[in-house]
Backbone of each chain as ProteinMPNN parsed JSONL, in Angstrom:
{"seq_chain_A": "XXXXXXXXXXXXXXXXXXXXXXXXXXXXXXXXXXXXXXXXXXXXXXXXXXXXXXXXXXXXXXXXXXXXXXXXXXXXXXXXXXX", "coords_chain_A": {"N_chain_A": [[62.45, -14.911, -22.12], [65.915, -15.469, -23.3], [67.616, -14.266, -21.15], [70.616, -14.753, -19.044], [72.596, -18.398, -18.604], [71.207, -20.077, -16.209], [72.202, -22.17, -12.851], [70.324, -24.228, -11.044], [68.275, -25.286, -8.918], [65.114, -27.647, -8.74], [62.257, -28.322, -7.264], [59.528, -30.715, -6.608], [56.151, -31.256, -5.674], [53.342, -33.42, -4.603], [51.214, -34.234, -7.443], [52.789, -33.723, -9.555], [55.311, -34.584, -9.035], [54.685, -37.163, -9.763], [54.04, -36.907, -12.7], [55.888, -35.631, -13.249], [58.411, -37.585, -12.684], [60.251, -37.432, -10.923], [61.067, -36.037, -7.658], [62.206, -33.785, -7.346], [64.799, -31.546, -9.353], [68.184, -31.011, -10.852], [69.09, -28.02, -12.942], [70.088, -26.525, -16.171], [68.742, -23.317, -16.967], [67.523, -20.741, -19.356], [65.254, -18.892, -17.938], [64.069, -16.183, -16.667], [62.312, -15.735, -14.54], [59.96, -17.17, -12.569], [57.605, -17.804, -13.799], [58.508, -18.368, -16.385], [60.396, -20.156, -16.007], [58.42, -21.851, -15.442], [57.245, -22.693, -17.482], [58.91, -23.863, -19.422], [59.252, -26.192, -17.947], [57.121, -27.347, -18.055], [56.321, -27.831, -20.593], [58.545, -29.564, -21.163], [58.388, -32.027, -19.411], [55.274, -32.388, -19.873], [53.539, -31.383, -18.078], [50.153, -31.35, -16.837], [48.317, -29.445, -15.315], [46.874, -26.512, -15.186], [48.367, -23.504, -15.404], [47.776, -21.549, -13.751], [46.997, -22.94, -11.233], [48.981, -23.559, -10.292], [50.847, -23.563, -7.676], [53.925, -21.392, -6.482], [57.823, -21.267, -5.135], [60.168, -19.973, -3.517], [63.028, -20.164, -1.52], [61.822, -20.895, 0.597], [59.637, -19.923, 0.921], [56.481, -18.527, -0.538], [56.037, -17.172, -3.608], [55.946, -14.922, -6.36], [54.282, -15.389, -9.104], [55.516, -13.892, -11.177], [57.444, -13.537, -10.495], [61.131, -12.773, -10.132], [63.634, -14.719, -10.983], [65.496, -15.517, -8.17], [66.55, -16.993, -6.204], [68.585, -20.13, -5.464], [66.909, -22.42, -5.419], [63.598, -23.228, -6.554], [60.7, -24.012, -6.201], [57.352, -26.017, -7.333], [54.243, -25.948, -6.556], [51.478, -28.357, -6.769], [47.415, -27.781, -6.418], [46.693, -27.601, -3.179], [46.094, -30.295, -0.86], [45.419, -31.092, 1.927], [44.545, -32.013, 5.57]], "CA_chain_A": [[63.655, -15.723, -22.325], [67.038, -14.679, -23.372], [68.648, -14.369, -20.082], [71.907, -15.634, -18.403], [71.925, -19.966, -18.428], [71.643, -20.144, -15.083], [71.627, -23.608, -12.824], [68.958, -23.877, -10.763], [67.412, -26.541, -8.12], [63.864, -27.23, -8.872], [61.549, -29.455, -6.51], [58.129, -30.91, -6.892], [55.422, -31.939, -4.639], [52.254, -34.18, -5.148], [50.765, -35.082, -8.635], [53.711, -32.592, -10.411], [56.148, -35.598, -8.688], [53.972, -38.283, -10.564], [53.987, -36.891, -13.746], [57.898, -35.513, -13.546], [58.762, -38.826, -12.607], [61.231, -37.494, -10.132], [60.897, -35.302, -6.452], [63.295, -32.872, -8.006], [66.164, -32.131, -10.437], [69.02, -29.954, -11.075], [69.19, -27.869, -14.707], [70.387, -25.182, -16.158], [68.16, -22.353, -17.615], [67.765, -19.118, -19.279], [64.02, -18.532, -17.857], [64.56, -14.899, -15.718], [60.996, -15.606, -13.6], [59.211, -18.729, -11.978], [56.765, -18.145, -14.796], [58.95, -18.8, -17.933], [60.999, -21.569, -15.864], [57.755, -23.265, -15.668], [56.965, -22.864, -18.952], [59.961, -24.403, -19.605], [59.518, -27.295, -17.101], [55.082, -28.08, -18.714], [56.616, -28.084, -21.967], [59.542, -30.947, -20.771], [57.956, -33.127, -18.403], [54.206, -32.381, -20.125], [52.531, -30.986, -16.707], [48.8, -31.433, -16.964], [47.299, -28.874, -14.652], [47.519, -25.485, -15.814], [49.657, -22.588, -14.716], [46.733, -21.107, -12.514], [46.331, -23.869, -10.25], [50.183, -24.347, -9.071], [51.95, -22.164, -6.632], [55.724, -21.586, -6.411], [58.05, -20.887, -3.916], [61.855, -19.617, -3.388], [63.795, -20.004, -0.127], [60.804, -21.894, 1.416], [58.218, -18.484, 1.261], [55.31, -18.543, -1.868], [56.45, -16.203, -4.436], [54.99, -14.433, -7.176], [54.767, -16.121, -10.601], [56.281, -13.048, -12.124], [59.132, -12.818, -9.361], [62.569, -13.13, -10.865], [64.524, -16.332, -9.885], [66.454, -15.101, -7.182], [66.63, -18.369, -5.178], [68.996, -21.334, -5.982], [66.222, -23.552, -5.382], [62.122, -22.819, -6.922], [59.628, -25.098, -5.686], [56.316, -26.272, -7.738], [53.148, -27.554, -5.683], [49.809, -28.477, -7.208], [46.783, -27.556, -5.283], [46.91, -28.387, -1.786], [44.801, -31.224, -0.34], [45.71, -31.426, 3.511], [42.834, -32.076, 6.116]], "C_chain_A": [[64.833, -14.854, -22.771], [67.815, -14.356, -22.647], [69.976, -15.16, -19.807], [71.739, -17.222, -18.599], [72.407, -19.462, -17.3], [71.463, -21.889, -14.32], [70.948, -23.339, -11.424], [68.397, -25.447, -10.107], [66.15, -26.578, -8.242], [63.495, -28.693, -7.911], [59.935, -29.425, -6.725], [57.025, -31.601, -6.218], [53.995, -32.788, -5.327], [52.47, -34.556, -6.716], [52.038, -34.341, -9.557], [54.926, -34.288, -10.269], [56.107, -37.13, -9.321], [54.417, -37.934, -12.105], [55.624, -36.179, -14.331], [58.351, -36.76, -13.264], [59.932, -38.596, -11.61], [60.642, -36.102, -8.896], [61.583, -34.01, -6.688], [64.595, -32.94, -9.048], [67.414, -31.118, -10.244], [69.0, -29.365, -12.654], [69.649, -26.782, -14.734], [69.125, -24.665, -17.175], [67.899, -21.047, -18.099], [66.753, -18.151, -18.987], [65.018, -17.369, -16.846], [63.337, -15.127, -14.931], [60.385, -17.218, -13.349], [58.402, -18.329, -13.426], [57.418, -18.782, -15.964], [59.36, -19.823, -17.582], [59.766, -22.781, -16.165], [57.072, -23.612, -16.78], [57.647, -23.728, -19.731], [59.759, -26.338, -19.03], [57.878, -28.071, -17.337], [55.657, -28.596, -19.887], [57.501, -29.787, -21.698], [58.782, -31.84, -20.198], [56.027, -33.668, -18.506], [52.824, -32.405, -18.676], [50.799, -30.873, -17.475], [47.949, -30.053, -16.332], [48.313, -27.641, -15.115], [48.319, -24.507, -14.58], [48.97, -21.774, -13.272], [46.636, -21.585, -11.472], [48.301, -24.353, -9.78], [50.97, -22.818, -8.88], [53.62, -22.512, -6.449], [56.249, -21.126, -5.704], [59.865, -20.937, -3.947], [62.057, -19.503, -1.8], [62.491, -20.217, 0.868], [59.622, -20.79, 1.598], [57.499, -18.363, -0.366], [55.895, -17.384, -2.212], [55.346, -16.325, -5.229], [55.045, -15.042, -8.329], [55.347, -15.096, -11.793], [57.451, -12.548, -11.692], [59.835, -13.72, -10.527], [63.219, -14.118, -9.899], [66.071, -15.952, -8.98], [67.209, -16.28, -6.544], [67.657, -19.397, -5.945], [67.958, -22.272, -5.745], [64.763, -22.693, -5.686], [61.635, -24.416, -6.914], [58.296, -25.112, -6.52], [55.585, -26.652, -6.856], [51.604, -27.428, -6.309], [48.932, -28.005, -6.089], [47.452, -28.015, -4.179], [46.02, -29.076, -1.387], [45.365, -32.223, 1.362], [43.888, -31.801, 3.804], [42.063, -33.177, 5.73]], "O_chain_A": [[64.772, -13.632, -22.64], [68.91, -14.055, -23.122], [70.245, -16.181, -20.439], [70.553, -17.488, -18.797], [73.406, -18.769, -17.109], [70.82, -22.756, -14.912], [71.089, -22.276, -10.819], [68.186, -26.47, -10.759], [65.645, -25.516, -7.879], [64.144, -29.736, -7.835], [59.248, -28.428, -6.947], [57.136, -32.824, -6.302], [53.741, -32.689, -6.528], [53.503, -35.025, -7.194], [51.911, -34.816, -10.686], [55.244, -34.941, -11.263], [57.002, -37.973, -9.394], [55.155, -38.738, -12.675], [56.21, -36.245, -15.412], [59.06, -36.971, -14.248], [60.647, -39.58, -11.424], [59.844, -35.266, -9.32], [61.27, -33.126, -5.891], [65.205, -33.934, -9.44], [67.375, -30.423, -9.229], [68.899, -30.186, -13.565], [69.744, -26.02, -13.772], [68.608, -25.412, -18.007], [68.036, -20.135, -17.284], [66.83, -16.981, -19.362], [66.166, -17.525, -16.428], [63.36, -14.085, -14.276], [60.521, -18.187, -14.096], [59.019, -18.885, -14.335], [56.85, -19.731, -16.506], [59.091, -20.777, -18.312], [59.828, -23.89, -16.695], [56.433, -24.644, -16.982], [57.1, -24.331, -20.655], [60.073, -27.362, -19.637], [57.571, -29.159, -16.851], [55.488, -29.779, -20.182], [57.049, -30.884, -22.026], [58.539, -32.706, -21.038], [55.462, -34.565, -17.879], [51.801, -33.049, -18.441], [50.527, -30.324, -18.542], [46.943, -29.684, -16.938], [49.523, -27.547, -15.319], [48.676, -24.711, -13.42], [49.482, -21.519, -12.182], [46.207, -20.883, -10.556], [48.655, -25.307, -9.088], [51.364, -21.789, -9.43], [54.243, -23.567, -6.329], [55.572, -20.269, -5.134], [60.573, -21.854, -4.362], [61.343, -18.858, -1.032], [62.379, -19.549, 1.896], [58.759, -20.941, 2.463], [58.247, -18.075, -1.301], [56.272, -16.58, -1.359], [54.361, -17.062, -5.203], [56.213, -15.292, -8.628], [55.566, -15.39, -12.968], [58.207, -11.665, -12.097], [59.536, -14.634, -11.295], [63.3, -14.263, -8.679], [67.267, -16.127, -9.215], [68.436, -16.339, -6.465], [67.485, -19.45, -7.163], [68.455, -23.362, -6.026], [64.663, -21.58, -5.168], [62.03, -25.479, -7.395], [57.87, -23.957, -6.498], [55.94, -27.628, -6.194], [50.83, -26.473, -6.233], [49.405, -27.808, -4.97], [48.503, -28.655, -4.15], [44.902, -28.57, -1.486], [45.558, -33.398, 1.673], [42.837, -31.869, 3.168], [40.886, -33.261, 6.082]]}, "seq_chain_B": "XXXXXXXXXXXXXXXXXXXXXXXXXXXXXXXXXXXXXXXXXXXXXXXXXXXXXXXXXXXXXXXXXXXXXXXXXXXXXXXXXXXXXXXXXXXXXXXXXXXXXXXXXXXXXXXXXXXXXXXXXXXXXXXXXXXXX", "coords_chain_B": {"N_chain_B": [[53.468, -24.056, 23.345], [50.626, -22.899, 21.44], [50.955, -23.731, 18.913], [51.647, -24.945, 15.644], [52.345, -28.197, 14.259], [53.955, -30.329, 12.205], [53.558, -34.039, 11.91], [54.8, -37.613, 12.244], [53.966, -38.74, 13.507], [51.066, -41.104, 15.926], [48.663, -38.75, 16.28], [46.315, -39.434, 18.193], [48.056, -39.725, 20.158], [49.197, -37.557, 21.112], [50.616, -35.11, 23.459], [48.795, -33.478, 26.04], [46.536, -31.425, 25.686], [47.23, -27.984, 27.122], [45.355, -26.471, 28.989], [44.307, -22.747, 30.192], [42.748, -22.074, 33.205], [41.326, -20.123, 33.061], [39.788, -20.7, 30.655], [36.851, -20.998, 29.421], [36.053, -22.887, 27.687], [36.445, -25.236, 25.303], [36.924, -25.934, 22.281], [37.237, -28.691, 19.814], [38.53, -30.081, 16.658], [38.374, -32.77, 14.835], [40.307, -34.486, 12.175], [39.631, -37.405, 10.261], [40.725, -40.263, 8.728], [38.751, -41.626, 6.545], [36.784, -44.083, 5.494], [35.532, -44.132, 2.655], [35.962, -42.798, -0.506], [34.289, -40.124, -2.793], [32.753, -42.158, -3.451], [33.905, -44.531, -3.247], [35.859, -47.339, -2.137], [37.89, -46.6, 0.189], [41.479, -47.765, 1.566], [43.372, -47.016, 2.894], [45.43, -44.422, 3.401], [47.924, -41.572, 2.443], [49.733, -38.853, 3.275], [51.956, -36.469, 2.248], [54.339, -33.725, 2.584], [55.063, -30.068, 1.767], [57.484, -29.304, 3.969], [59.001, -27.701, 5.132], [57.915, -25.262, 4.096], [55.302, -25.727, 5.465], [55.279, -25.633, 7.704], [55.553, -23.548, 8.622], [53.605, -21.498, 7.187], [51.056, -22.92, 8.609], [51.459, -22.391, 11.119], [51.641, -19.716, 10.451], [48.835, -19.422, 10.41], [48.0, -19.865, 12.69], [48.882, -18.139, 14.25], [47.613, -15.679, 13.106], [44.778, -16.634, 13.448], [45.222, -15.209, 16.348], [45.344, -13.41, 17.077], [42.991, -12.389, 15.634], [40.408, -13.414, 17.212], [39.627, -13.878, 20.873], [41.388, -15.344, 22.072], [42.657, -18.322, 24.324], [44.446, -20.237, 24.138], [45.742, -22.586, 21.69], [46.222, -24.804, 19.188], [47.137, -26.885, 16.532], [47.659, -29.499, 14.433], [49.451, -31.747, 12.211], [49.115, -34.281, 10.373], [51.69, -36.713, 8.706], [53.065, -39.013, 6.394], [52.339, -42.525, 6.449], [48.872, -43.379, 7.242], [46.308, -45.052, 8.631], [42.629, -46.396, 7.979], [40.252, -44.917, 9.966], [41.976, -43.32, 11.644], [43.674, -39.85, 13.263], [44.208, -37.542, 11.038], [44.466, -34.882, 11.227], [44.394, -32.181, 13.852], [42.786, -29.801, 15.586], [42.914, -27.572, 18.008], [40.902, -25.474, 20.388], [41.077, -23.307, 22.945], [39.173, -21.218, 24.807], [37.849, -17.995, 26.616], [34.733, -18.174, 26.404], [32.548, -20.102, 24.336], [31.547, -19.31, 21.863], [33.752, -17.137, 20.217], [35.485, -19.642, 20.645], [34.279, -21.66, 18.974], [34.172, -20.182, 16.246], [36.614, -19.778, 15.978], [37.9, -22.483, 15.336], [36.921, -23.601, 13.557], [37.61, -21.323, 11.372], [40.046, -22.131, 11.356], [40.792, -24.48, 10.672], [39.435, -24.648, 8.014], [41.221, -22.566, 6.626], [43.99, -24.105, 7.122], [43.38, -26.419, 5.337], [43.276, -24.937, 3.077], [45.567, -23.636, 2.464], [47.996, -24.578, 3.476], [51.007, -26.335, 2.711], [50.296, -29.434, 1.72], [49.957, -32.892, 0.808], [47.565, -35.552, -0.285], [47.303, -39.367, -0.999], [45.013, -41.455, -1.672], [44.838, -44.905, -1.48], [42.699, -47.022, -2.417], [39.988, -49.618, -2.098], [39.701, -50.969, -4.64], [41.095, -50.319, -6.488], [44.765, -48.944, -7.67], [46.033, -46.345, -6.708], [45.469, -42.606, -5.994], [46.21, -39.673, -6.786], [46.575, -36.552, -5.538]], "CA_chain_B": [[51.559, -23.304, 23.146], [50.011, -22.084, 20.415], [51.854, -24.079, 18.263], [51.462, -25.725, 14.751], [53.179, -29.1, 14.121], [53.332, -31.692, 11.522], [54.523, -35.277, 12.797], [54.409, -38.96, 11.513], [53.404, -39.595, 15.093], [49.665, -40.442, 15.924], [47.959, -37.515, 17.147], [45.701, -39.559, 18.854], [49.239, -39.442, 21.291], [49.579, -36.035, 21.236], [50.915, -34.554, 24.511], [47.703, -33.296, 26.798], [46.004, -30.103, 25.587], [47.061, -27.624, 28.453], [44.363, -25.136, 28.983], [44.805, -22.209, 31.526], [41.777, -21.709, 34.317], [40.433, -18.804, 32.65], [39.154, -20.772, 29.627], [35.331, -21.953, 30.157], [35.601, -23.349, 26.377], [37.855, -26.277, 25.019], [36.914, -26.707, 21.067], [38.746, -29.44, 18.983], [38.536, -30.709, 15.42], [39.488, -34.087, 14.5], [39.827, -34.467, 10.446], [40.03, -38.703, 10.541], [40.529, -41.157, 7.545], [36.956, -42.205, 6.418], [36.33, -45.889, 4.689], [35.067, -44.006, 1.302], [35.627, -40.709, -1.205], [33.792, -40.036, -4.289], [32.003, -43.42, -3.758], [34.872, -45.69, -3.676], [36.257, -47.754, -0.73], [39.189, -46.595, 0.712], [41.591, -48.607, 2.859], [44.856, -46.102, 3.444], [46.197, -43.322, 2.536], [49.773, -41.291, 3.256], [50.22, -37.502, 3.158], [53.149, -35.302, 2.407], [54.035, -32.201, 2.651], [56.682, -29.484, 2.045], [57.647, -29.136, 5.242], [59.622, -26.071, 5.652], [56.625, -24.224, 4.136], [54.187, -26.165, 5.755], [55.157, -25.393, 9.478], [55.359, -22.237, 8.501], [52.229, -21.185, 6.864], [50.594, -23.139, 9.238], [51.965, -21.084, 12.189], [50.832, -18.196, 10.474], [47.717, -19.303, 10.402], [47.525, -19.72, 13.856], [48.743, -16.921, 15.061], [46.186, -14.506, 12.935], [43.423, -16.57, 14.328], [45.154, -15.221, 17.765], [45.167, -11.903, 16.377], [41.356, -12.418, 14.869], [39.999, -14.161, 18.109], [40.098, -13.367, 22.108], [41.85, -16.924, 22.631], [43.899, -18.269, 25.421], [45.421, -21.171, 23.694], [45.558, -23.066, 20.382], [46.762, -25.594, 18.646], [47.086, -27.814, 15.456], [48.878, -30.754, 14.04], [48.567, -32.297, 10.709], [50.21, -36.269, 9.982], [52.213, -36.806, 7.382], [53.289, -40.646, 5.948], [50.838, -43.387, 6.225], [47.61, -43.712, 7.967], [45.082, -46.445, 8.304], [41.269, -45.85, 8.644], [39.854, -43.964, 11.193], [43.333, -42.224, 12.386], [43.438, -38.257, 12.863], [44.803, -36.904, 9.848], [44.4, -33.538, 11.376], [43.276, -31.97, 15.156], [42.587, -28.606, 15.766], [42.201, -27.557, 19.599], [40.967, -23.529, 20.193], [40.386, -22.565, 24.162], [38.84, -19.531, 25.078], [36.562, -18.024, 27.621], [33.515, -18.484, 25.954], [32.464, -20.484, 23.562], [31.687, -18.379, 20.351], [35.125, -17.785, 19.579], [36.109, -20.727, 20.112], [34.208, -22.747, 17.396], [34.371, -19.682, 14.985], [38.243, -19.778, 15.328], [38.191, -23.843, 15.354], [36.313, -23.772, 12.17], [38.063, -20.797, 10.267], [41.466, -22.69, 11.473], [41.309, -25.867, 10.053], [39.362, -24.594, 6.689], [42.532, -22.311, 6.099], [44.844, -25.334, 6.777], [43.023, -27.235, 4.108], [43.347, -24.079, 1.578], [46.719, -22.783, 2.403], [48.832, -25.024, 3.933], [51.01, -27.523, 1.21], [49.978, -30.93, 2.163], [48.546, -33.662, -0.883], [47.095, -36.912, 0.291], [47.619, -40.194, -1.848], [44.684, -42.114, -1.24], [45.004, -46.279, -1.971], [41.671, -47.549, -3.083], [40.22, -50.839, -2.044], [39.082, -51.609, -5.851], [42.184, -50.315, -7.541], [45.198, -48.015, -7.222], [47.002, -45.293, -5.491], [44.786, -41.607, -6.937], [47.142, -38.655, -5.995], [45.687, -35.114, -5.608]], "C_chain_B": [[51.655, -23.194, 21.872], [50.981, -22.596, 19.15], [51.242, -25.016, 16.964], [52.445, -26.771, 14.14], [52.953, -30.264, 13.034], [54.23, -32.681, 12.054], [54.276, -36.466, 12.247], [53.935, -39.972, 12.836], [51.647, -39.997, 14.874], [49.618, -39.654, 16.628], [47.211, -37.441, 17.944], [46.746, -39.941, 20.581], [50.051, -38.619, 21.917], [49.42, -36.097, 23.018], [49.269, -33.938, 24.562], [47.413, -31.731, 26.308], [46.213, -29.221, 26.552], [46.417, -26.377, 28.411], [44.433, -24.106, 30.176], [43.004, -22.077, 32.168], [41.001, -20.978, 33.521], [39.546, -19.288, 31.404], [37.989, -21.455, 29.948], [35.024, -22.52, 28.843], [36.497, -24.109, 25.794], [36.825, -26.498, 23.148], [37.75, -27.335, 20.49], [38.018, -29.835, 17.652], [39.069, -31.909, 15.268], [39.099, -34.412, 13.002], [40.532, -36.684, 10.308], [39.886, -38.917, 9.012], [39.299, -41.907, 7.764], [36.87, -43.318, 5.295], [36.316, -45.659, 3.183], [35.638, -42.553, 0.746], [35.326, -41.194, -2.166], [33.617, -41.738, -4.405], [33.119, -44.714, -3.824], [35.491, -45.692, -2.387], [37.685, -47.29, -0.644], [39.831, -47.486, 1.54], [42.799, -48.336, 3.502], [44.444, -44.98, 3.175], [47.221, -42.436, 3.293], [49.225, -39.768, 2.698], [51.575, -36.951, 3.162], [53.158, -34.245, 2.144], [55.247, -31.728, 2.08], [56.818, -29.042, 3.303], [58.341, -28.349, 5.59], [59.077, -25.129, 5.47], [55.513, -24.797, 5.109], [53.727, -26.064, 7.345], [54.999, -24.016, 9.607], [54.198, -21.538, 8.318], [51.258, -21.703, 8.211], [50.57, -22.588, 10.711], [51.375, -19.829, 11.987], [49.536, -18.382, 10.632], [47.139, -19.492, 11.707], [47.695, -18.431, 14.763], [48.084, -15.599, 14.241], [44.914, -15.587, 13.378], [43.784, -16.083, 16.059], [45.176, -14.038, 17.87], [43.494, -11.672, 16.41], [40.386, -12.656, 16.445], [40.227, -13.673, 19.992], [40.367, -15.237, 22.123], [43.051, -17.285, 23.51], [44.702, -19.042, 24.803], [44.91, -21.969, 22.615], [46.405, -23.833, 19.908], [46.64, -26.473, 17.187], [48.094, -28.478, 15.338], [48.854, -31.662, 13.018], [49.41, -33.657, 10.666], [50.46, -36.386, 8.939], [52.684, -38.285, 7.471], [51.7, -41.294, 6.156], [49.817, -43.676, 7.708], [46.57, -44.561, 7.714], [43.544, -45.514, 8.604], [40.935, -45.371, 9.723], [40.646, -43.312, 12.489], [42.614, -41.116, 11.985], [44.083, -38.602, 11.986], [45.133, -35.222, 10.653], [43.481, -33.073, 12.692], [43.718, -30.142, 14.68], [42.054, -28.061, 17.229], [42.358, -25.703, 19.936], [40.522, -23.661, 21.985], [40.101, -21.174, 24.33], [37.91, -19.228, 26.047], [35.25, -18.279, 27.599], [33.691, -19.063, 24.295], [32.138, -20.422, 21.847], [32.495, -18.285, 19.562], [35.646, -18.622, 19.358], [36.033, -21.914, 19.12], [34.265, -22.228, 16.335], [35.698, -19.62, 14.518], [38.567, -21.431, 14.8], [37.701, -23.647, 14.03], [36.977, -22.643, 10.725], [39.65, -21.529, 9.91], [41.81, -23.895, 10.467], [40.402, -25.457, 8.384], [40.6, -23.649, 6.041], [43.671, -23.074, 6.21], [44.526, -26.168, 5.103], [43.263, -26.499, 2.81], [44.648, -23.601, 1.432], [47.811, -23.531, 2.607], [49.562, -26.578, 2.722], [51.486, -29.016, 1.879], [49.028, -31.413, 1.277], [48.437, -35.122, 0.343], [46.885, -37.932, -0.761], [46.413, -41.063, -0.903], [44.986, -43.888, -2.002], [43.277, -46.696, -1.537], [41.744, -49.113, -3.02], [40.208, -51.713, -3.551], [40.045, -50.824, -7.083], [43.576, -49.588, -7.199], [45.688, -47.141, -6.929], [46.165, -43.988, -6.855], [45.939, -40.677, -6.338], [46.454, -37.242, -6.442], [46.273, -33.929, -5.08]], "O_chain_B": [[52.691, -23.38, 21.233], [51.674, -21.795, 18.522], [50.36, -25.82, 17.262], [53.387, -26.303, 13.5], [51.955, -30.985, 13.009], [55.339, -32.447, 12.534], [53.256, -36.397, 11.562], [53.699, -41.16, 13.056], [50.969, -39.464, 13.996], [50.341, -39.586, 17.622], [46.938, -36.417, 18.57], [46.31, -40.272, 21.684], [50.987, -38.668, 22.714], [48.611, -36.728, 23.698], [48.564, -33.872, 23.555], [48.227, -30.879, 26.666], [45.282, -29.387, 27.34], [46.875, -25.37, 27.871], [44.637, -24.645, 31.264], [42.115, -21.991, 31.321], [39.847, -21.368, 33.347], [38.651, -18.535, 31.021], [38.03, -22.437, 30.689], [33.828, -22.727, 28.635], [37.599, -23.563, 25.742], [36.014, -27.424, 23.126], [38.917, -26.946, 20.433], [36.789, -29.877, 17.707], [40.246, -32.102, 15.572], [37.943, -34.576, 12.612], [41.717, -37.018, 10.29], [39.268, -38.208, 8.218], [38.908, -42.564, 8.729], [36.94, -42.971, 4.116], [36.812, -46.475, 2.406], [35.729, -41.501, 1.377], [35.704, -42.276, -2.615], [34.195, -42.444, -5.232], [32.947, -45.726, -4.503], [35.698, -44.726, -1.653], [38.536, -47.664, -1.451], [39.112, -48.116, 2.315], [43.303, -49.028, 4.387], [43.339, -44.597, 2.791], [47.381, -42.503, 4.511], [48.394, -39.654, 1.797], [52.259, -37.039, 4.182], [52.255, -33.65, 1.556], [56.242, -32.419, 1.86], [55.985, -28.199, 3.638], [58.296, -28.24, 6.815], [59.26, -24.115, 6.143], [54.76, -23.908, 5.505], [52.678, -26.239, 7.966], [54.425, -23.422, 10.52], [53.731, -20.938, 9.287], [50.715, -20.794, 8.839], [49.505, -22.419, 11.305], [50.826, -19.069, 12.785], [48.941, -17.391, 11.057], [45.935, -19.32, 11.896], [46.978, -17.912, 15.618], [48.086, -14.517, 14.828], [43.913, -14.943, 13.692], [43.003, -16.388, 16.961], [44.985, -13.57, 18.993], [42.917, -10.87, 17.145], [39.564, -11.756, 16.62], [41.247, -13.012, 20.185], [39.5, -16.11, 22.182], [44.153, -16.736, 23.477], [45.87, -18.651, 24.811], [43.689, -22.095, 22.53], [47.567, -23.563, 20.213], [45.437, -26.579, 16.95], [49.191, -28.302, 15.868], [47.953, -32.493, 13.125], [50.552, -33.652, 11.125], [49.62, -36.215, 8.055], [52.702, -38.798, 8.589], [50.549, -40.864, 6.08], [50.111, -44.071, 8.836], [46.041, -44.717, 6.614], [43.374, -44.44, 9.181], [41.758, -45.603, 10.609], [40.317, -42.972, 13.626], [41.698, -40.957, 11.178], [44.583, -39.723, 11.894], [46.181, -34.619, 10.423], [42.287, -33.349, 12.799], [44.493, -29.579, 13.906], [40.861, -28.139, 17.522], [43.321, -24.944, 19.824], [39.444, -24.228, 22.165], [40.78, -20.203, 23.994], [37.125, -20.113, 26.389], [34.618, -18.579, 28.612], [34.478, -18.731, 23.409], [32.406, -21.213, 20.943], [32.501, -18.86, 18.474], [36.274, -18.82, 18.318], [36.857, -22.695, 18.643], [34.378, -22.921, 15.324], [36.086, -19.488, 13.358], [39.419, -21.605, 13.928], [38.678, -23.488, 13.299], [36.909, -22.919, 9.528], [40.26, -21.555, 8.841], [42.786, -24.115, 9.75], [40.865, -26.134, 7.466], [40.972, -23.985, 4.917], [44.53, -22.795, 5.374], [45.256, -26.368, 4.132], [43.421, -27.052, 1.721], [44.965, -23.137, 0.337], [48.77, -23.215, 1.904], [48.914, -27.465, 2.167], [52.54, -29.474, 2.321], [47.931, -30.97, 0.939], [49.045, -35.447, 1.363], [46.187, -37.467, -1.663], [46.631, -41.352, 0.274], [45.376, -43.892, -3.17], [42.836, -46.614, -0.391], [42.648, -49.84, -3.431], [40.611, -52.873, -3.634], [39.766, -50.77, -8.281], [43.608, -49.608, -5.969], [46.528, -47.988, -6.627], [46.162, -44.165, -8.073], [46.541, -41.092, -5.348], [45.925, -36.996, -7.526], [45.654, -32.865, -5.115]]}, "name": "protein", "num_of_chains": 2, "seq": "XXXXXXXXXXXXXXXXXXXXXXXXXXXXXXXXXXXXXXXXXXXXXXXXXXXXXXXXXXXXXXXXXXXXXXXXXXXXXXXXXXXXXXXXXXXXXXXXXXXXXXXXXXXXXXXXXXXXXXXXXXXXXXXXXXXXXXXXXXXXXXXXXXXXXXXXXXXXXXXXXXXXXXXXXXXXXXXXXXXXXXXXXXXXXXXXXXXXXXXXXXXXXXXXXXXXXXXX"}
């Protein structure tokens, strides 16, 4: 933490969408990495499934959970359960 | 060709598989809505996706099984919104000259859809509802 506030599009797919109560938001933050934002965003919205089990994603391509938030928009998605 | 698509169409209306001459092997997958999970009646359920990753990934995953595989042609197509009982959910169609490849690629294809590709399924439960996963 300690970074810039920056603002920041976040979106959320499946059970993440249930328990945020919304498909996405807009915010500002001073997380510098998908990891701290979503540290940020378990703590607020009290995400259930841990940090292991959801993948994230900038400019529509899976990122790293220690990449730096490059993207105006970072994506959450719980497992996947296609098929 | 060789193309991966998601659609709110049925799939059981999918345009005609077109296979070239040379293939003596047509495998397909069909992943349908089934009556029950984990012991409890089903009687829907809807899928969504992210869909700007989801055509994507899924693309890739077809073209390394075309990489992985001697295959002439390939396909998938996953359904997203709502589906009733015993709709696809999900086809998978591999041609190739012989048949080896073509059920080891049909079968690695659609279990890396299911692991990679971001699509949840909301089933609705005849005996209570809506589970999301």
């Amino acid at each position: 933490m300690g970074g810039l506030l920056v603002t920041l599009k976040v979106r959320y797919f499946g059970q993440l969408q249930n328990e945020a109560g919304c498909s996405g938001e807009t915010l500002e933050t001073q997380a510098t990495n998908v990891a701290e934002l979503w540290r940020e965003l378990a703590a607020r919205h009290g995400f259930t499934l841990e940090a292991k089990l959801i993948k994230a994603a900038q400019d529509d391509e899976f990122c790293d959970w220690e990449a730096p938030l490059a993207s105006a928009e970072v994506v959450f998605m719980p497992p996947v359960a296609g098929g | 060709m060789n193309r991966f698509v998601l659609t709110q169409e049925r799939l059981e209306d999918l345009q005609e598989f077109k296979v070239p001459v040379s293939s003596g092997s047509v495998v397909s997958f069909w992943g349908r809505v089934r009556n029950h999970n984990e012991g409890r009646p089903v009687h829907s359920l809807d899928y969504s996706a992210y869909p700007e990753l989801a055509v994507k990934e899924g693309q890739r995953i077809l073209d390394e099984a075309l990489k992985r595989w001697q295959l002439d042609a390939v396909r998938a197509a996953h359904r997203v919104g709502s589906l009733g009982l015993g709709e696809a959910a999900v086809v998978v169609e591999v041609a190739s000259g012989h048949r080896g490849e073509g059920f080891e690629a049909c079968r690695w294809i659609i279990d890396e859809i299911k692991a990679r590709v971001p699509l949840w399924k909301n089933e609705h439960y005849s005996d209570s509802i809506t589970t999301a996963s």
